[in-house]
N, C-alpha and C positions, 0 to 999 in steps of 0.2 A: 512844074507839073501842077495841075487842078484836077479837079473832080473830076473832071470828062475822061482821065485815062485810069480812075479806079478798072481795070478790068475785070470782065466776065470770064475768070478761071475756071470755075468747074465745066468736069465734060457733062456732057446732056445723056443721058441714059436711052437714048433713043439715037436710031437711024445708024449705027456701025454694028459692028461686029462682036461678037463675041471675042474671040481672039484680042481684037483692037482693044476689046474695052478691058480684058484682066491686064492684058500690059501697059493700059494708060493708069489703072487702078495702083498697080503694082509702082509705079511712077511717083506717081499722088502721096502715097504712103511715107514716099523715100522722102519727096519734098516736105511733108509734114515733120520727119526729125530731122531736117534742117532747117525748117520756119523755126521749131522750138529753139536749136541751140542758139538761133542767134542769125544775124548777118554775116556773109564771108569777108573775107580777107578785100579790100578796096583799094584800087591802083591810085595814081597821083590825082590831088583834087584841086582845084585854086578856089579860095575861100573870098567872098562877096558879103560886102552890106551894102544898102541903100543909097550912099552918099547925101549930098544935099538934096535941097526942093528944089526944083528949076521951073513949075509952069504947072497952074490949078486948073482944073476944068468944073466949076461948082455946077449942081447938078439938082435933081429934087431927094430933100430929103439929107444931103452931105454931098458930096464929089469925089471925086477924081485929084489926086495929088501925086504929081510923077516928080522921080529925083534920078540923081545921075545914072544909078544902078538899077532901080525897081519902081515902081509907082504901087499905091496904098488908094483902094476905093473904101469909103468911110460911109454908110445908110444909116440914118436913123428910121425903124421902121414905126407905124401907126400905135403900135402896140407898148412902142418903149425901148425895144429890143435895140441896140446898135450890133452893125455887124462890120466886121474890117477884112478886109484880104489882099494878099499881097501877088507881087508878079501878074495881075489881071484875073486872079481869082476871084468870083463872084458866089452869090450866097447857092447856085444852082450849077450842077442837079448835084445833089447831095439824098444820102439814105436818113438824114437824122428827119430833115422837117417833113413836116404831114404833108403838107403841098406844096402850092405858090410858095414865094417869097412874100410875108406879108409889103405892101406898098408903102412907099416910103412916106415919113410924115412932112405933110407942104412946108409947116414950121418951121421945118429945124433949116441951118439955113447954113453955109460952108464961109466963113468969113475971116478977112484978118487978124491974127493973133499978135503978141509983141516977141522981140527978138526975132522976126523973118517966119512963124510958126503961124499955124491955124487953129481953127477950131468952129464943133459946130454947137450950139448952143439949144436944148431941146424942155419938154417939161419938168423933167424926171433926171437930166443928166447932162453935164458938157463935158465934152469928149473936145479935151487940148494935141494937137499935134506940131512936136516940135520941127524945126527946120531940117533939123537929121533924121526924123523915122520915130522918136520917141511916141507914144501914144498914152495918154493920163487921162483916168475917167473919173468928174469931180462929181459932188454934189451940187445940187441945185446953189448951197452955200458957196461954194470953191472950195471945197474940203477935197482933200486926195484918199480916194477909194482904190486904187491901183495905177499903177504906173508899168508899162509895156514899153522896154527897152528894144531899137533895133532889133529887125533879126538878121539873122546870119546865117549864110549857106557855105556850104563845100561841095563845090560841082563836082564830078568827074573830068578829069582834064582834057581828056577826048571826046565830052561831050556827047556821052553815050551813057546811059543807066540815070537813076532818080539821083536827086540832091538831098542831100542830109541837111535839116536845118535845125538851129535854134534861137529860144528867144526868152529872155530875163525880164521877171516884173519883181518888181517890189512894191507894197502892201503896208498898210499903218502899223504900227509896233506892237500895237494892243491883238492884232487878228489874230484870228483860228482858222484852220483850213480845215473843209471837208470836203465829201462828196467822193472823185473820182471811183465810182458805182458802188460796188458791196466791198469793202476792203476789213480783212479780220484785224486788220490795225487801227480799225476807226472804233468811232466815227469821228471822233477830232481825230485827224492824220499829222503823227509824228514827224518829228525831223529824217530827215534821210530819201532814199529814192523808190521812187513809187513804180514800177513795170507797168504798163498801158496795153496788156497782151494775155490775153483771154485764157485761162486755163484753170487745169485744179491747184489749187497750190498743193508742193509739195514734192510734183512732179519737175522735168526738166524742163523748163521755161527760157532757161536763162538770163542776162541780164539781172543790176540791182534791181531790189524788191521783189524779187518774186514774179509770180502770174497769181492772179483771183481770176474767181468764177465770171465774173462780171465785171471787165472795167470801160470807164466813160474817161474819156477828157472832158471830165464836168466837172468846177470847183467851185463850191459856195464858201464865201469867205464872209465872216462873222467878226464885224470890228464897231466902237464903240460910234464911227462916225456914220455907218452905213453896213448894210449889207448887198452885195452882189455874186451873182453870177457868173462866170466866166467859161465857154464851151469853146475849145478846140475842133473844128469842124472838118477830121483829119483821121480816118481808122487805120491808120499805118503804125507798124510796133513805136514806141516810144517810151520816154521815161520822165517821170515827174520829181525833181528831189526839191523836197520843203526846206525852209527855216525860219520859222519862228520868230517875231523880234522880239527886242526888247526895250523897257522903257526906262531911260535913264533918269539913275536918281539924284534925287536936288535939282542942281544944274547942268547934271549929264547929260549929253544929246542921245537921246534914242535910238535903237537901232534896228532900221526897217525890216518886216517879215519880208524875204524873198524867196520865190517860185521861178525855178529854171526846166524849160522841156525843152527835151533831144528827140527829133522825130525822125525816123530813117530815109521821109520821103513824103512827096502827096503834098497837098496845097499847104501854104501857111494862112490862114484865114480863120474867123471865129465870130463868137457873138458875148457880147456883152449885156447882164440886163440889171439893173439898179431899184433898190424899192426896199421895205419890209419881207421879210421871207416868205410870207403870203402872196405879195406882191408878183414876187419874183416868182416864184413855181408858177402862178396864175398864166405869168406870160411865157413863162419857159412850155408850160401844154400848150399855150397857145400856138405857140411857133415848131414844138416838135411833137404836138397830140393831143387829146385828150388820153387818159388811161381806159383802156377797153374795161369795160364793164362785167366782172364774172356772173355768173346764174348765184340766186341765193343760195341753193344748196353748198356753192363752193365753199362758202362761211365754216361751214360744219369741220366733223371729223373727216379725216383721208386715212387710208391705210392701204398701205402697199404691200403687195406680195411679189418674193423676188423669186421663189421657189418653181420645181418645175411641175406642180400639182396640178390638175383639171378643175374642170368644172362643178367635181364634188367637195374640192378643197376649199375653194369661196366660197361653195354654200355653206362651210363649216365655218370659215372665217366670220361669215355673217351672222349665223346662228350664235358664235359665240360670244360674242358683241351684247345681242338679244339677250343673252341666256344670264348675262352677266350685269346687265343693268345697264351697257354703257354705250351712248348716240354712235352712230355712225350713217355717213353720209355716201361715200364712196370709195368704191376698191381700186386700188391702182394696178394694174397686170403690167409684171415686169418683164422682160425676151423669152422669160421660160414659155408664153403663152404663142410665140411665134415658131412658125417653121423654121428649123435652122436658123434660128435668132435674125432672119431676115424681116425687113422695114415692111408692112403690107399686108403680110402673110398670117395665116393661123395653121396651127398644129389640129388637126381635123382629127385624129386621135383623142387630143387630151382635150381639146374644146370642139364635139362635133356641132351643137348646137347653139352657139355662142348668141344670136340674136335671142333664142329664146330664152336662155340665162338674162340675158341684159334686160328682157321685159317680167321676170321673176322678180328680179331684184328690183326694177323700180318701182313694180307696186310696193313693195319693203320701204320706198322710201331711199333708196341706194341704187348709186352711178356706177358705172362701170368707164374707167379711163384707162386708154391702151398705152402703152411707151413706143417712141418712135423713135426706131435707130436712122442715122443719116444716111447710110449706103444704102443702096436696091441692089437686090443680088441679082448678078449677071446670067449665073446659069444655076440652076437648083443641086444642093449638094457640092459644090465648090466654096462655099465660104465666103467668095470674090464678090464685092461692090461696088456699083458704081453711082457717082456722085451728080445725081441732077442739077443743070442751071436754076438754082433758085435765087440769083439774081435776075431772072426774069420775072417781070411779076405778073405773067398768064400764068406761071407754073405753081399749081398747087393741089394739095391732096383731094384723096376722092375716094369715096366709098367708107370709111370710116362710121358714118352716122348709120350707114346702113346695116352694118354688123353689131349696133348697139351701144357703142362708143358715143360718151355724153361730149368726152375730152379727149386732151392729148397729151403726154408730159414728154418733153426730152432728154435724154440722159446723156449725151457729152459734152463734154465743156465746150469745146467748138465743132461742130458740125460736119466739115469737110476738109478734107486735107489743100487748101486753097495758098494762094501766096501769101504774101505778107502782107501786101497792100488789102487785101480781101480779108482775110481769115478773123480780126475781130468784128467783122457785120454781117462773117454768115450765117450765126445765129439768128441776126435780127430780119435775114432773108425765109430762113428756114420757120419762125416764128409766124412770118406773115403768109408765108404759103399754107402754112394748119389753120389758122386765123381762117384767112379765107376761104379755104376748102370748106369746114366745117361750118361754116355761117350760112356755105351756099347749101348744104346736106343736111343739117339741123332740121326740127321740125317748126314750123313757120310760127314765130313768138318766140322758139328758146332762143339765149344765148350759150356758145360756146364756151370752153374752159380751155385754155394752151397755156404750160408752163412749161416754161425753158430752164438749163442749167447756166447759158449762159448767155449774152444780152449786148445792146451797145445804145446810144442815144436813140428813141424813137422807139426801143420795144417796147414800149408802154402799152403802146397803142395794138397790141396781139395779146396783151397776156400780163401774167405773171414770174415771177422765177421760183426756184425751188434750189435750193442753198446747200442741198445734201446734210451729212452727216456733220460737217466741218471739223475742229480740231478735236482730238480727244479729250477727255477730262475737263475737270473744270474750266480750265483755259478756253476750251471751246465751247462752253455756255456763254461766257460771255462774247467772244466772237460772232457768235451767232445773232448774238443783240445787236451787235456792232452793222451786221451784212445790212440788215432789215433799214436800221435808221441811216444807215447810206444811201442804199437804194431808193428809199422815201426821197430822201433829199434829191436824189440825180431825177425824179419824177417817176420812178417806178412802185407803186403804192402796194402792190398785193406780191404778198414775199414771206417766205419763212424757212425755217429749218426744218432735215428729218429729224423725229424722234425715235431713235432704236429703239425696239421692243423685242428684248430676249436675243440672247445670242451673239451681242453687238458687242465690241471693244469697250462701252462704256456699259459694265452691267451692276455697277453699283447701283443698290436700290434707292438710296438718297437722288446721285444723279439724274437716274431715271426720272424719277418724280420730279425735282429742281427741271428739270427739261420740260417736262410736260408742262406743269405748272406755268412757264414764259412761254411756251408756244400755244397755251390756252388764250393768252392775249395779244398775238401776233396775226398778221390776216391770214396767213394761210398753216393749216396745222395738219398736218402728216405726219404719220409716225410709220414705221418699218417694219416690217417684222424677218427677224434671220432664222427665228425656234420654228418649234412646229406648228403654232398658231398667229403666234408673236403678240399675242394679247395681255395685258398689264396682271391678268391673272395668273401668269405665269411666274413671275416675282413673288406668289403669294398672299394673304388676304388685306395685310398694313398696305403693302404698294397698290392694291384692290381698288381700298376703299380712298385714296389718296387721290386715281386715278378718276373714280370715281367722279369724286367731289369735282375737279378739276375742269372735266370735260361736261359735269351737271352746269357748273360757271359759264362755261362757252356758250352751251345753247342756250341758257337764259339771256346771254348777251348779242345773239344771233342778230336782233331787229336793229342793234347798234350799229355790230358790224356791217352791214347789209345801210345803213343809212352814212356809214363814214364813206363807203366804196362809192356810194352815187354821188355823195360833195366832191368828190376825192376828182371823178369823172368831171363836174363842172366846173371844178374851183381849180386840179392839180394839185390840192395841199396832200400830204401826207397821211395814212392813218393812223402807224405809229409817227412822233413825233419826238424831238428832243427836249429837254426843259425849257430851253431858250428860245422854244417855237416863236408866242408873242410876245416876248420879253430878251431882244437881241443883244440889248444894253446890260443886259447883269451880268458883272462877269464870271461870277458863282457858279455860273445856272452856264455858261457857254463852257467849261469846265468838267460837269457832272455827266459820267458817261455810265451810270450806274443803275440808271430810272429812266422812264421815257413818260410821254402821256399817248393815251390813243385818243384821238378826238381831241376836244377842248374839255373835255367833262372827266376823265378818270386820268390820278396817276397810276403805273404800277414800277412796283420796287421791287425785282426778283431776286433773290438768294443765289447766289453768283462764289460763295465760298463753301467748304466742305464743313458739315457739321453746325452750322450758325441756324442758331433759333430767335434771332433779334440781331436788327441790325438798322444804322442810321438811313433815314431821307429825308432829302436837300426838297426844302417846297418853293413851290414858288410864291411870288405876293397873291395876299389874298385869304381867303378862310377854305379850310381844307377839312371832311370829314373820311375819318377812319371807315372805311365801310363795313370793319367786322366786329369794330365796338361803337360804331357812331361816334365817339368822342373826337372834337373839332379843333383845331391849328391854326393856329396865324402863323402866317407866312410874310417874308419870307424867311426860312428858320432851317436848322438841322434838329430832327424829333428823332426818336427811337421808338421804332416800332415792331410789336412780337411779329414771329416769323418760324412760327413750327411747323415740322414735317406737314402739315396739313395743307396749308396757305400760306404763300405769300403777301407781304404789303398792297393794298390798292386802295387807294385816295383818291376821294369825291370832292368835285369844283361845288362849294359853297351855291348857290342858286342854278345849278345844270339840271338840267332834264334828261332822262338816258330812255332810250327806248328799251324792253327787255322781254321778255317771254314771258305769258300767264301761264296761269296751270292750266286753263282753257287751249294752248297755244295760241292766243290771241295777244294783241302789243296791251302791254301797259304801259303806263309812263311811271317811271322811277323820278321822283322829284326832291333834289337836297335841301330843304334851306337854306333861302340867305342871308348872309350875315345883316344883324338890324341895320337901319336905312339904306338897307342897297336891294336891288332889286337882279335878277336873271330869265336864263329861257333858255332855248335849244330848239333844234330840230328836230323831226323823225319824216325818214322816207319808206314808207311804206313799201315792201314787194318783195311777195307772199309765192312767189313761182320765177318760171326763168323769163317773164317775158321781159316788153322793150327797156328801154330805158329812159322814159321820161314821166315817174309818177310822180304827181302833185307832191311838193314839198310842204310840210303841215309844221309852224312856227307859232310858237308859245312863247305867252309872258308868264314870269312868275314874281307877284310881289307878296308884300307883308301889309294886313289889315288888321293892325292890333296886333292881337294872337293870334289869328288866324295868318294861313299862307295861301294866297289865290292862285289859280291856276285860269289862265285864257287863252283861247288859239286866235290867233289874228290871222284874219283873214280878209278881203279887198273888199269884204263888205263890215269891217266893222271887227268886232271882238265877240269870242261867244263861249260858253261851255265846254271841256273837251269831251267829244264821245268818245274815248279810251278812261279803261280805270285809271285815276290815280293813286300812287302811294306816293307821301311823303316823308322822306325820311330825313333825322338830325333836328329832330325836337325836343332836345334835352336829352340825345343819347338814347332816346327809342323811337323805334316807327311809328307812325299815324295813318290814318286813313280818312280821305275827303269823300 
C-alpha cells in the first residue's frame, strides 16, 4: 500500500440528508472507540522480506534497486535530504511536504558497493545498501549514523486488507533519541514503547506507550559522530520502542542503541537528513515548510474563558487585567460562546453583538480568538455532527474574520472520528482549512493565529499548538517543558502549555506561579481561567505581585520573541531549544532535560520541584551572565543559582544582543558583554503590527575597545551607529549605558 490509498473518510457535510447524515455521524462515533482501542482480531498472514538484489535501475540523484520480494527507490534530493521507499513507494503525494518533491541532486550518483551491495555517495551523506535490503547512512567520514535493517511485512493471506509492517535500526552506542512530536516522556525519549496515535493521554488510546497530543514519526538522534533526522513518511497507528546503547568498558564491545517500529499499514517509505541540528531543521522546513508566521500580538498574554458568561463577562475579564496592572493581549472564547456548542455558530443571547465587542476590545489592544469544535451540527438542537472532507483542500472555513475573530484554537485531540489510516493527519487537514480560511478573511497585511491541540509532520506550516493543561502537579511542570522542546525539535516552533488560573486541580500557589513563570518564556503563553475571573488576583496579593513580575518579563521580552518567530520562519530552528542545541558533542549538555535556551542569547532554568528556592544549572561552554545579579560564569560548569518565589534562573550569552521593550514601547537593544578578546552580536527583527513577513533583518557587531564596549549594525553598505538605544549590561556586575 502507498500513499495514493490514504483515504478520504470523512463525510462531507453537504448534499445528503439529514437522516443520512445522524446515522452516518452516529457510525463515525462507533468507529472512533474502535480506532482508539486498537486493531481487531486478523485472520491468517504470510510474512515477506525483500530477499536478495536481482537488477539496478540507476537513476538521477540514486535509483531503483529491485530484489526478489520488493524493490527499494533511494533519491538523494538538492537540499540533502535522502528519501527511501519500499514496494514502489515514492516520496508523493503525501500530507507532510509543502510541495513538489524537492528534485534530485545530479551528484549523487547509484554505484557499486562491496559484498553485491550499493550505495549512493552525496555531499552531506552516503547512504550503503546492502545485498539483502539493509540500508546505513554514513558520514561524509564512513562513520555509521544509522543502520535500517530489512523490513518485514505480514500480508493477509487472502490478499485482502493492509499489511502490517516492520523495520529495525540500530544507532551508535553513545545516542539519545528524541523528537517523535510533544511526548511528556521527553524530550530525551526513554527506553520502552512510544504509541504513534494522536490523543490525550490518559484516555483509552491503547497500545504501549500511550497516545500524546501530538505524535510525528520524526526522530532526531543525537550521537557523538553526527546528528540526523529520520521521518517515517506513514500516518497510520504505530509504535516506536527505544533502547539505548551502551558503550563498553576497556575492551567490551558496545552495544548499539536500537529503534524498532510496528506500523499497522500504509507505505513503508521515509527521509533521512544529516548535518549539525541547525542543519537539519533548515532542511527538514525545507522539505515539509516553513513555520507559519503568528501576528506579534500572539507573543503576548492569552487568556481563555471556558465559562458560559456574555459579553459583559470579557469585558470584566479585560477590565481586570487593566485594573490590576497586568498585560493582556487576547481572550480565548471557549463552546460556552456558541449555540449549542456547535462549530460556526454564536449564542445571539449572550453575544448579540460580537463584532462590535471584537472592535472594543482591539482598540484596548486585545484579540478576540474563537474555539472550533470539529462537527457541524446537522440540524439545530439535536446535538448531532457532521464531519466535513477536510482532506480536501478547497474546504476551508469562512466568515470567522467577519464576526471579529483575529484566530482560532482547536480543542480536540483529533478532529474527526476518521479511520486509522487518516485519523493522525486530520488535525493537520483541519489546521489548514482555518489557516486558509482565515488568511483569505483577515484584513489585508494581518496574519492569522490557528492553534491546534493536536498536529502531525507539516502543521507547522498553519499554526501553532496548545498543549492543554497536561499532567497534574509538579510532574506536569516539567512535562510541559518536555512537550515544547519536542515539538521545536519535530519543527513545530510556536507551542506552550495552559496555565490554570483558579479553580484548577493544580491550585497550589507556588505551582501556579512556578507555571506562569516557565510559560513566561515559552512562545506561546495562555493561562485559563475555571474561577469567576480566573485572574492571578484571585490567589491573593504574594501570587499578585509574583504574576506580576512575571508577565512584566514577557512583554519586555516581546521584540525577542517576535525576532526568534521570524528566524525560526526562515532558518526552522527552534525558539525554545535544548542545551545541546550548538553544542551536539557534549554529552553533559545531551543529558540535561532541566533548562533549555530560547534563542541563542538566554538561558532559563525553571523551578521544576516543590518548595526549592536555589537550585543547580548545567552551562554550556562559554561566559554566562546572571541576569538578576549580573555576576558571570565560565562554562562549561554546574553553578547554583537563587531561585525564590519571585523568579526564576535566566542566563545571558556573554556578547548577545537581545532585542527588548523600552518604556517608550519602542525596541532597545539589551547588550551583555563579552568576555575579554572575544567579540559577539545578534539580530533583531523588527514588527510592530500583524503585517507581512519579510522585515529587514538588522545585525550587529559587538566588540571590546579598551573599556569600552562597541556596539555596530552592519549593513551592505558598511557599518554604522545603531539608531535603537543601547544598554549594556555585565560590567562589573552593573549596567551601563552608551
Amino acid at each position: 500500500m502507498n500513499g495514493r490509498d490514504l483515504v478520504r473518510s470523512w463525510w462531507s457535510a453537504g448534499g445528503v440528508g439529514a437522516a443520512r447524515g445522524l446515522r452516518t455521524v452516529r457510525a463515525a462515533w462507533r468507529r472512533r472507540g474502535a480506532d482508539a482501542s486498537g486493531p481487531g482480531p486478523r485472520g491468517p498472514v504470510r510474512a515477506r522480506v525483500p530477499g536478495t538484489v536481482r537488477e539496478v535501475e540507476p537513476g538521477p540523484g540514486g535509483g531503483v534497486l529491485r530484489f526478489g520480494r520488493s524493490e527499494l527507490r533511494i533519491l538523494v534530493a538538492v537540499n540533502g535530504a535522502v528519501f527511501w521507499g519500499w514496494d514502489g513507494a515514492g516520496p508523493e503525494p503525501s500530507y507532510a511536504l509543502a510541495g513538489a518533491c524537492p528534485e534530485p541532486d545530479p551528484r549523487a550518483v547509484l554505484e557499486p558497493d562491496t559484498d553485491g551491495g550499493w550505495r549512493v555517495v552525496a555531499e552531506r551523506v552516503t547512504v550503503v545498501v546492502s545485498r539483502h535490503g539493509a540500508l546505513e547512512v554514513l558520514t561524509p567520514g564512513g562513520v555509521m549514523l544509522r543502520r535500517d535493517l530489512p523490513p518485514r511485512w505480514w500480508e493477509p493471506a487472502d490478499g485482502g486488507g493492509p499489511a502490517r509492517w516492520m523495520q529495525r535500526a540500530e544507532v551508535p552506542a553513545d545516542a539519545r533519541f528524541f523528537g517523535l512530536g510533544g511526548r511528556v516522556e521527553g524530550p530525551r525519549l526513554r527506553d520502552g514503547a512510544h504509541r504513534l496515535w494522536n490523543g490525550v493521554p490518559g484516555r483509552a488510546a491503547g497500545g504501549a506507550g500511550g497516545a500524546a497530543p501530538v505524535t510525528m514519526p520524526v526522530q532526531l538522534v543525537v550521537a557523538d559522530a553526527g546528528t540526523h533526522l529520520v521521518f517515517v513518511d506513514n500516518p497510520w497507528d504505530g509504535t516506536v520502542t527505544l533502547r539505548e546503547g551502551a558503550e563498553g568498558a576497556g575492551s567490551g564491545h558496545d552495544r548499539l542503541g536500537t529503534s524498532e517500529l510496528r506500523v499497522e499499514g500504509g507505505p513503508v517509505r521515509g527521509w533521512v537528513i544529516v548535518g549539525t541540528p541547525a542543519r537539519v531543521l533548515l532542511t527538514w522546513a525545507s522539505l515539509t515548510g516553513a513555520p507559519a508566521l503568528p501576528p506579534a500580538w500572539a507573543f503576548g498574554h492569552h487568556h481563555v474563558r471556558e465559562g458560559a458568561g456574555g459579553e459583559d463577562e470579557v469585558r470584566r475579564v479585560v477590565a481586570g487585567h487593566q485594573e490590576w496592572g497586568l498585560p493582556l493581549d487576547a481572550v480565548h472564547l471557549g463552546d460556552g460562546h456558541l449555540d449549542g456548542r456547535g462549530a460556526f455558530t454564536i449564542d445571539q443571547d449572550r453575544f448579540p453583538k460580537l463584532p462590535v465587542l471584537a472592535d472594543e476590545l482591539r482598540r484596548e489592544g486585545v484579540r478576540l480568538v474563537s474555539v472550533v469544535p470539529p462537527a457541524v451540527h446537522v440540524e439545530t438542537g439535536l446535538g448531532e455532527g457532521a464531519f466535513p472532507d477536510l482532506t480536501d483542500a478547497r474546504v476551508r472555513y469562512a466568515g470567522q474574520a467577519a464576526l471579529g475573530f483575529a484566530g482560532v484554537w482547536h480543542a480536540l485531540d483529533s478532529s474527526a472520528p476518521v479511520g486509522r489510516e487518516a485519523h493522525n493527519v486530520s488535525a493537520l487537514c483541519v489546521a489548514r482549512a482555518a489557516y486558509d480560511g482565515l488568511r483569505d478573511d483577515v484584513p489585508s497585511g494581518e496574519r492569522p493565529l490557528v492553534l491546534s491541540r493536536s498536529g502531525w509532520a507539516g502543521s507547522q506550516r498553519y499554526g501553532g499548538v496548545w498543549s492543554g493543561e497536561g499532567a497534574a502537579g509538579w510532574p506536569g511542570l516539567r512535562a510541559s517543558l518536555a512537550l515544547v522542546l519536542g515539538l521545536g525539535l519535530c519543527g513545530v516552533p510556536f507551542s506552550g502549555p495552559d496555565v490554570v488560573a483558579g479553580g484548577g486541580r493544580d491550585q497550589a500557589p507556588e505551582l501556579y506561579v512556578r507555571r506562569l513563570q516557565l510559560a513566561a518564556y515559552l512562545p506561546l503563553l495562555r493561562t485559563t481561567a475555571q474561577g469567576a475571573e480566573g485572574g492571578p488576583w484571585e490567589h491573593g496579593a504574594g501570587v499578585l505581585g509574583h504574576a506580576r513580575v512575571a508577565l512584566g518579563e514577557r512583554r519586555r521580552l516581546l521584540p525577542y520573541f517576535v525576532t526568534l518567530a521570524h528566524l525560526a520562519r526562515r532558518t526552522g530552528a527552534p525558539m525554545v531549544r535544548p542545551l545541546w542545541w550548538a553544542a551536539p558533542e557534549e554529552r553533559a549538555l545531551r543529558d540535561c532535560e532541566d533548562a533549555f535556551l530560547l534563542g541563542d542569547a538566554l538561558l532559563v532554568a525553571p523551578v521544576l520541584e516543590a518548595g526549592a528556592v536555589r537550585r543547580e544549572v548545567r552551562l554550556p561552554r562559554g561566559r554566562w551572565y546572571d541576569t538578576a545579579t549580573g555576576r558571570a560564569y565560565e562554562g562549561p560548569a554546574k553553578v547554583p543559582a537563587d531561585a525564590p518565589l519571585e523568579r526564576i534562573p535566566v542566563f545571558a550569552r556573554a556578547g548577545a544582543v537581545v532585542p527588548v521593550c523600552g518604556e517608550d514601547g519602542g525596541i532597545e537593544l539589551e547588550v551583555w558583554a563579552p568576555a575579554p578578546g572575544r567579540s559577539g552580536g545578534g539580530l533583531v527583527v523588527p514588527d510592530n503590527g500583524d503585517g507581512g513577513d519579510g522585515p529587514e533583518v538588522e545585525r550587529y557587531s559587538v566588540t571590546c575597545a579598551g573599556p569600552r564596549i562597541v556596539v555596530r549594525r552592519e549593513t551592505e553598505d558598511g557599518v554604522r551607529e545603531p539608531s535603537r538605544p543601547v544598554r549594556v549590561r555585565g560590567l562589573g556586575g552593573a549596567g551601563g549605558q552608551m
